[in-house]
C-alpha positions in Angstrom: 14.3 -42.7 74.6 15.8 -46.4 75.1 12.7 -47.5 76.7 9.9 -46.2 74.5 8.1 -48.8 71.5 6.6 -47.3 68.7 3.2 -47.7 68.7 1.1 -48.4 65.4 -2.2 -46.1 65.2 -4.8 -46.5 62.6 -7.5 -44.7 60.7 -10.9 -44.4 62.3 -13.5 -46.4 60.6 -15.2 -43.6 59.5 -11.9 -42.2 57.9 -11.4 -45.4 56.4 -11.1 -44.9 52.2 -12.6 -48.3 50.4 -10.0 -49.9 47.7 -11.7 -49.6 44.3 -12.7 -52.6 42.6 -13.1 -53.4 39.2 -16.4 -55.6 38.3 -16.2 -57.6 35.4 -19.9 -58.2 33.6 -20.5 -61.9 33.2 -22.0 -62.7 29.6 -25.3 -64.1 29.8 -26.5 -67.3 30.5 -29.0 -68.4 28.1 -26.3 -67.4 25.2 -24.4 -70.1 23.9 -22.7 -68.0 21.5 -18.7 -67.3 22.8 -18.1 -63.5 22.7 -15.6 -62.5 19.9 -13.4 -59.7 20.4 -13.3 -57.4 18.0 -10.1 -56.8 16.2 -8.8 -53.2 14.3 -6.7 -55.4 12.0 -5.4 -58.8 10.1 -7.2 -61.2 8.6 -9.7 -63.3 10.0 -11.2 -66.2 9.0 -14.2 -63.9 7.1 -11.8 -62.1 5.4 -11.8 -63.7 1.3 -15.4 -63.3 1.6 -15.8 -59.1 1.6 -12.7 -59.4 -1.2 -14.1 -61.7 -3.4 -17.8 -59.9 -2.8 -16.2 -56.5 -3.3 -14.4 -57.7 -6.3 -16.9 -59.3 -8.4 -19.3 -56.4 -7.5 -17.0 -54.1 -8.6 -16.0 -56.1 -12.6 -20.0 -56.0 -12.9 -20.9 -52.7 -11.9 -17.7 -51.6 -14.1 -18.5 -53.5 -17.2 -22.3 -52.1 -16.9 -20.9 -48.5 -16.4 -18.6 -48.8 -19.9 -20.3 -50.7 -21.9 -24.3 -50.1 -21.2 -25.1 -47.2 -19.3 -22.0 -44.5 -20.1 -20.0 -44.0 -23.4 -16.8 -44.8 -21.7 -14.1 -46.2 -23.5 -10.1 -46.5 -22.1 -8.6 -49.8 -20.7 -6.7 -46.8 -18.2 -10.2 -45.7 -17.5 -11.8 -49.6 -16.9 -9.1 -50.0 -14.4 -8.9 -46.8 -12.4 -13.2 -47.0 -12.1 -12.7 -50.7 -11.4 -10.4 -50.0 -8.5 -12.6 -47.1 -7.2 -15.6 -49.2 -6.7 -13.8 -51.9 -5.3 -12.9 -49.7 -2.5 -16.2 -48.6 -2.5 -18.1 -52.2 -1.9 -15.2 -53.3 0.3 -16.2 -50.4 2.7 -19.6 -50.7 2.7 -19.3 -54.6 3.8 -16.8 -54.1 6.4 -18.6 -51.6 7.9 -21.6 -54.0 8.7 -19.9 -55.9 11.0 -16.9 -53.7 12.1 -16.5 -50.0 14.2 -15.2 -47.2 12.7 -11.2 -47.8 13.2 -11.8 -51.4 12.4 -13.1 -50.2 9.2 -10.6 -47.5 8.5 -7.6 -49.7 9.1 -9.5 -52.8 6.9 -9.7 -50.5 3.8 -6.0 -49.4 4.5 -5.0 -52.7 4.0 -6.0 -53.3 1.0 -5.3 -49.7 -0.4 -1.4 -50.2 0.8 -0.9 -53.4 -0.3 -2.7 -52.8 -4.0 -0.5 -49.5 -4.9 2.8 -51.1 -3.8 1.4 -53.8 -6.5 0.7 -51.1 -8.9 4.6 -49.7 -7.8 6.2 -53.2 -8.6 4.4 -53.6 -11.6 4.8 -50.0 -12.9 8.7 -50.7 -12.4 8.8 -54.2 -13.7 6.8 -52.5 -17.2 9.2 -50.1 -17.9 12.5 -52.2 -17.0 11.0 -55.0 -19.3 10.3 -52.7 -22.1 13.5 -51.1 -22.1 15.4 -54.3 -22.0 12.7 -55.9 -24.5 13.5 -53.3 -27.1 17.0 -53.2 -26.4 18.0 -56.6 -26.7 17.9 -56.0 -30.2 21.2 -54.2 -30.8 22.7 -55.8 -27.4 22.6 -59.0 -28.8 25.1 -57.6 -31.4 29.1 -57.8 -30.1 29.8 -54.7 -31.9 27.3 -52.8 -29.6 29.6 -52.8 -27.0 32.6 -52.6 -28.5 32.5 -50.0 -31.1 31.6 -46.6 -31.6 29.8 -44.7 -34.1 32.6 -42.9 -35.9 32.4 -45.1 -38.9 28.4 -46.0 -38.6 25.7 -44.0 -39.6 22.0 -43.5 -39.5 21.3 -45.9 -42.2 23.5 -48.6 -41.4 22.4 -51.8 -39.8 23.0 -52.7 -36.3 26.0 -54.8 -37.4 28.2 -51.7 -37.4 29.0 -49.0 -34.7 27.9 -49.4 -31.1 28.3 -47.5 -27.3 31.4 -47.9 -26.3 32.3 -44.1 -26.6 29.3 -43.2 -24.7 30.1 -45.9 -22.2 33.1 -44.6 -21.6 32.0 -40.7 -21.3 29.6 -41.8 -18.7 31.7 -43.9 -16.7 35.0 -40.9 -16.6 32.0 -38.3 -16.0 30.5 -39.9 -13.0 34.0 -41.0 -11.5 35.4 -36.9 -11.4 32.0 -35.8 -10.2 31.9 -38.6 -7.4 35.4 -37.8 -6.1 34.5 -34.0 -6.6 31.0 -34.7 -4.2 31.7 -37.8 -1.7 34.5 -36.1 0.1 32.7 -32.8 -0.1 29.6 -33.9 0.9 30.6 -36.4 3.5 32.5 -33.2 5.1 29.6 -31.1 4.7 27.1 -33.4 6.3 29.5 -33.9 9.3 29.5 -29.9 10.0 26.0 -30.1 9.3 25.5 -32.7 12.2 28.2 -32.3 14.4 28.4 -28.4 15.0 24.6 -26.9 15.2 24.6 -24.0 15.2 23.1 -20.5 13.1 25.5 -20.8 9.9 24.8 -24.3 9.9 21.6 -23.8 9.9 22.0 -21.2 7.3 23.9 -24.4 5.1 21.5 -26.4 5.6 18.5 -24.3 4.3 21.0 -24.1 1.2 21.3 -27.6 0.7 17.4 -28.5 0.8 16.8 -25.6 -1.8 19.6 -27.2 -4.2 18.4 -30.3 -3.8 15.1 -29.1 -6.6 17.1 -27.0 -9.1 17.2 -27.5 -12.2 19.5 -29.8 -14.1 19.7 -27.1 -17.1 20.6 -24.1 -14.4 23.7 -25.9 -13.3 24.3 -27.0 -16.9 24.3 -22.9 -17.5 25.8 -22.2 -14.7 28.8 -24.0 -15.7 28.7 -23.0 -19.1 28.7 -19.5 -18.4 31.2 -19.6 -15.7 33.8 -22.5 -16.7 33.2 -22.6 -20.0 32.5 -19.0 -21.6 34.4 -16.2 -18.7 37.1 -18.7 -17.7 38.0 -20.0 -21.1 38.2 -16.7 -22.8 40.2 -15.4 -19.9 42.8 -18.6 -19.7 43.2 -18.0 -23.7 43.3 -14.5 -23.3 46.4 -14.3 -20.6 47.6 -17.7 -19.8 50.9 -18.9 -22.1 50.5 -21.9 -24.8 51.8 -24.8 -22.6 49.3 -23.9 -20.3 46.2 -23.6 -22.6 45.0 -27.1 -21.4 43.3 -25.0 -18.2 41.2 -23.4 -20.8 39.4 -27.1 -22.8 36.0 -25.4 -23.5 32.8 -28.0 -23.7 34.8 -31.1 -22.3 33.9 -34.4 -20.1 35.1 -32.6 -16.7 33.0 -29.2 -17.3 29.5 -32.1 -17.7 31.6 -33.7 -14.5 31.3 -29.9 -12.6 27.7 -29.2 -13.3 26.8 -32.9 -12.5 28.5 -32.0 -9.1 26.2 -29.2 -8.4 23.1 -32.1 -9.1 24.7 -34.6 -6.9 26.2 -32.3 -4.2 23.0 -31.7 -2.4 21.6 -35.2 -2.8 24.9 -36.7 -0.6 24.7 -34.1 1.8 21.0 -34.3 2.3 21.0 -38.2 2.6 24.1 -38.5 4.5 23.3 -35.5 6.9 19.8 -37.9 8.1 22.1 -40.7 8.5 24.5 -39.3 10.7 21.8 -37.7 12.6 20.7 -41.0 13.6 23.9 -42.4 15.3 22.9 -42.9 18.8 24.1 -40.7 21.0 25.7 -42.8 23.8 27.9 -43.7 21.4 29.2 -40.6 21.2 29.0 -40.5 25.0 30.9 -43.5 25.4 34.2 -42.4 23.0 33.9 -39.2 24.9 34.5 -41.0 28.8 37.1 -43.1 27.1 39.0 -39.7 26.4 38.6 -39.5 22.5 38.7 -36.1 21.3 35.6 -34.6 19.0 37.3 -35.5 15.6 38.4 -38.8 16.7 35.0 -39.7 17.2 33.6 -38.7 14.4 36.2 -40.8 12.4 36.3 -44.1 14.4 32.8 -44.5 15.9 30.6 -42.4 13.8 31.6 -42.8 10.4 31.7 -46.2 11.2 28.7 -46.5 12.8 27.3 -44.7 9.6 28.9 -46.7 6.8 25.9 -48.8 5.1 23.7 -45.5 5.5 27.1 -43.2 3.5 26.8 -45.8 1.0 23.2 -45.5 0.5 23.6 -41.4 0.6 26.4 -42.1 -2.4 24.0 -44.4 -4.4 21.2 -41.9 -4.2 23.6 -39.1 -5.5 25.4 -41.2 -8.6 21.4 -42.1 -9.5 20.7 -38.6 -9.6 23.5 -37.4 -11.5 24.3 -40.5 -14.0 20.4 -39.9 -15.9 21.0 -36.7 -16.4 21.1 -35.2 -20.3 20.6 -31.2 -20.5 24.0 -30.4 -18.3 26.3 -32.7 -20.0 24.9 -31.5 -23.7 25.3 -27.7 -23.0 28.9 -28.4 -21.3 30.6 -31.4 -23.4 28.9 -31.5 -26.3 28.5 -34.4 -28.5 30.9 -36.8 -30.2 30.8 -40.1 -32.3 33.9 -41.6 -30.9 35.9 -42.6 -28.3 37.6 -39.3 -26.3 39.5 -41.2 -23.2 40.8 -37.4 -22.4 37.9 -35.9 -19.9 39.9 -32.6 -20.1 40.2 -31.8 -23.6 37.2 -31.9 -26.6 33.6 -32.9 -26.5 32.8 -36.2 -25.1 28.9 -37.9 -24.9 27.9 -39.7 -22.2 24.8 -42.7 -22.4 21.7 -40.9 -21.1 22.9 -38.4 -24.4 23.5 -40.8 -26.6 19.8 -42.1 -26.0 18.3 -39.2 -26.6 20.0 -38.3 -29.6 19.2 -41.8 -31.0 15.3 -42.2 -29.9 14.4 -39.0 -31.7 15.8 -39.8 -35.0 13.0 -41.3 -37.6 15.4 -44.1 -38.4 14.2 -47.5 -36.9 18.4 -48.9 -36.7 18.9 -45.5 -34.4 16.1 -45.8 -32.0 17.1 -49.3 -31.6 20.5 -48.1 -30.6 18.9 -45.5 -28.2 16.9 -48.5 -26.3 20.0 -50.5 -26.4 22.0 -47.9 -24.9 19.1 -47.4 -22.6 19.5 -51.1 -21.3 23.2 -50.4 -21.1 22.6 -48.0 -18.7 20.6 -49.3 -16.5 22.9 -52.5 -16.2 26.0 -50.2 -15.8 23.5 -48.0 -12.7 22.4 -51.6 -11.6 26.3 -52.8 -11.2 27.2 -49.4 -9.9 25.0 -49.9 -7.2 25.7 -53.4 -5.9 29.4 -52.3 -5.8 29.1 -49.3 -3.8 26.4 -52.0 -1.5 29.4 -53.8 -1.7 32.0 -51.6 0.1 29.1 -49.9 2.2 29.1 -53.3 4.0 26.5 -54.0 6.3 24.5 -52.3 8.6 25.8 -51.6 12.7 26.2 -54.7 14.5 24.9 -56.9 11.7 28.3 -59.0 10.7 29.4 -61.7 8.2 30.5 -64.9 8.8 34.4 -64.0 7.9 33.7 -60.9 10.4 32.7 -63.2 13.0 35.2 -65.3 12.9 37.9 -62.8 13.3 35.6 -61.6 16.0 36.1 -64.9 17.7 39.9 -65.4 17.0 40.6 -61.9 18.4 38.7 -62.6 21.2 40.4 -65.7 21.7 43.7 -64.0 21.4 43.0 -61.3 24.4 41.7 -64.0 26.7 44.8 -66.1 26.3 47.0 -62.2 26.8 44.6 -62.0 29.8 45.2 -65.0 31.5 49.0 -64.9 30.4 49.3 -61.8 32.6 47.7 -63.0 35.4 50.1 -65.7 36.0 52.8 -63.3 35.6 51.3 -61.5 38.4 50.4 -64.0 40.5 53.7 -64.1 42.5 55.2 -60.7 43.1 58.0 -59.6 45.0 58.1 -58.2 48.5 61.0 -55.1 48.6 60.2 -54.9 52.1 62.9 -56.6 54.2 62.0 -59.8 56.5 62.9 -59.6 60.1 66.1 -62.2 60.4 67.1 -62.7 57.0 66.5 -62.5 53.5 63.9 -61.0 51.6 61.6 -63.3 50.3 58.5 -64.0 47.9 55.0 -63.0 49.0 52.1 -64.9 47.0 48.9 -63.0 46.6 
């Protein structure tokens, strides 16, 4: 009704529900003391103090335990006790002042940054060594530039060197990458873009293949490429073409290093594409991009640094390897640039070959070919970091300019158009004349 005012009607006092207050305990008077909150982790200003306590508690209990109470002996030993009771004594003296989390997350910090110490240092060891002991026959031009078809165990490191094994590795590892990064990639896109039961069932695959054994696939080739296939192609195919058949050659070690990176690529590169956002997706979807089309220009792309990583994980798996690539190429003393016909050795071979012989010349060669190898993995990998490019979003300086100069461009396209369209013509006739020009 027009006339009527709503009218407001509250609560009876006795329905009336009190607010809830929260009372905050004032700290007492006669303590001059300022309360300290208690943190669950960090440092602090007492935090050298349980260290350097825990620390030289731990060197003298130690040192008592080895050399006066027990008949321990090992500097492995003294180190791995000495650790042990550190931990110990740190805990107990944390715990006086500091509640159970604080004291749990106090003792993981030192426990995580002390084994990525032991990590580093682990790495730093064995990449010294190697390069220590190396340097010897890589200081030698001939190293790297010679082969061992004229040299022999009791020659000096003057005469032969790597080169063939160089260049076994480097043909091996190029077939079996352009046998696995399409292959993979592919895989890894079925096995993230259509879920479903058969990918599922792939996927199952791919984790189990990921832990076989390098000599299985070495066997597996052997048999299968190298025994059924080549007596076959010999058997029935005509002389000219008898090249199908090689035997132990450099592409049968490229097939079974294939079935050790396969899985590796597809693994790695299947977790990356997993974790493109979705609204990407989403977007290139309400532009009107089909499925495939956005897969190959948003999430590929978006992917790219992650691929590359995927790749590098793959080529380190399969460039080390030794068993597959002596059961299927075999071993040679010089230079075969033909992956597809005779034996050919590859570095990781070469080493071990070399390190077992009793000759001190040969086990210098097999830690100079060691070295070799881990600056040919090392330059492997900054290249592929290289063309992986960065991550999403994260651009260069040359990227950013384009960025700019692109941008630059469609603003001045932009504004070009708009003064094109700023004065369009009327087709509507005028009443008493003409037609004329209607400004918007």
């Amino acid at each position: 009704m027009a006339g009527l005012t709503p009218v407001e009607t509250a609560a009876p006092d006795d329905e009336a529900v009190p607010r809830p207050t929260t009372t905050i305990p004032a700290p007492p008077a006669d303590s001059d003391v300022p309360a300290r909150p208690r943190t669950i982790g960090g440092t602090g200003e007492g935090e050298a103090f349980p260290v350097l306590a825990a620390a030289a508690a731990a060197v003298g209990f130690t040192a008592l335990l080895f050399y006066q109470l027990a008949p321990l002996s090992g500097a492995l030993g003294l180190v791995v006790v000495g650790y042990l009771s550190f931990l110990v004594f740190y805990t107990v003296l944390v715990a006086y002042e500091n509640p159970g989390p604080a004291v749990r997350a106090k003792v993981a910090s030192v426990i995580v940054p002390s084994l990525g110490f032991v990590l580093l240092a682990a790495l730093i060891l064995v990449v010294g060594y190697v390069l220590v002991r190396g340097w010897e026959s890589l200081k030698h031009v001939n190293f790297v530039t010679q082969d061992m078809s004229f040299a022999g165990p009791l020659d000096p490191l003057t005469v032969g060197g790597i080169v063939h094994a160089a260049i076994g590795t480097l043909e091996q590892i190029a077939i079996c990458l352009a046998i696995t990064i399409p292959a993979g990639i592919i895989c890894a896109v079925f096995l993230s873009e259509f879920p479903g039961t058969f990918s599922r069932f792939v996927r199952t695959i791919v984790e189990a293949m990921t832990a076989l054994p390098s000599i299985v696939a070495g066997l597996f080739v052997y048999l299968s490429f190298i025994l059924i296939w080549g007596h076959w192609a010999e058997a029935h195919l005509p002389e000219r073409w008898q090249w199908l058949a090689p035997g132990k050659s450099g592409f049968a070690a490229s097939l079974a290093l294939s079935i050790m990176t396969l899985p590796i690529i597809v693994r790695a590169a299947d977790v990356v594409l997993r974790l493109v956002p979705g609204h990407l997706r989403e977007a290139s979807y309400a532009l009107g991009a089909s499925h495939w089309r956005t897969v190959w220009r948003v999430v590929l792309p978006t992917a790219r640094s992650g691929l590359a990583t995927a790749v590098i994980l793959g080529t380190a798996r399969g460039i080390g390897e030794t068993s597959p690539v002596l059961l299927t190429a075999g071993f040679a003393t010089s230079v075969n640039l033909n992956p597809f016909s005779g034996p050919q050795v590859s570095l990781p071979l070469f080493t071990f070959d070399s390190v077992k012989s009793p000759e001190p010349s040969m086990v210098a060669r097999g830690f100079g070919a060691g070295a070799a190898l881990m600056l040919l993995v090392l330059l492997l990998f900054v290249l592929a970091r290289v063309l992986g490019g960065r991550g999403p979003g994260n651009l260069s300086k040359r990227q950013l300019r384009r960025r700019m100069v692109a941008s630059y461009r469609d603003a001045r396209r932009f504004a070009e158009r708009s003064r094109s369209r700023a004065v369009v013509p009327d087709s509507a006739p005028v009443p008493g004349g003409d037609s004329e020009e209607r400004h918007v």
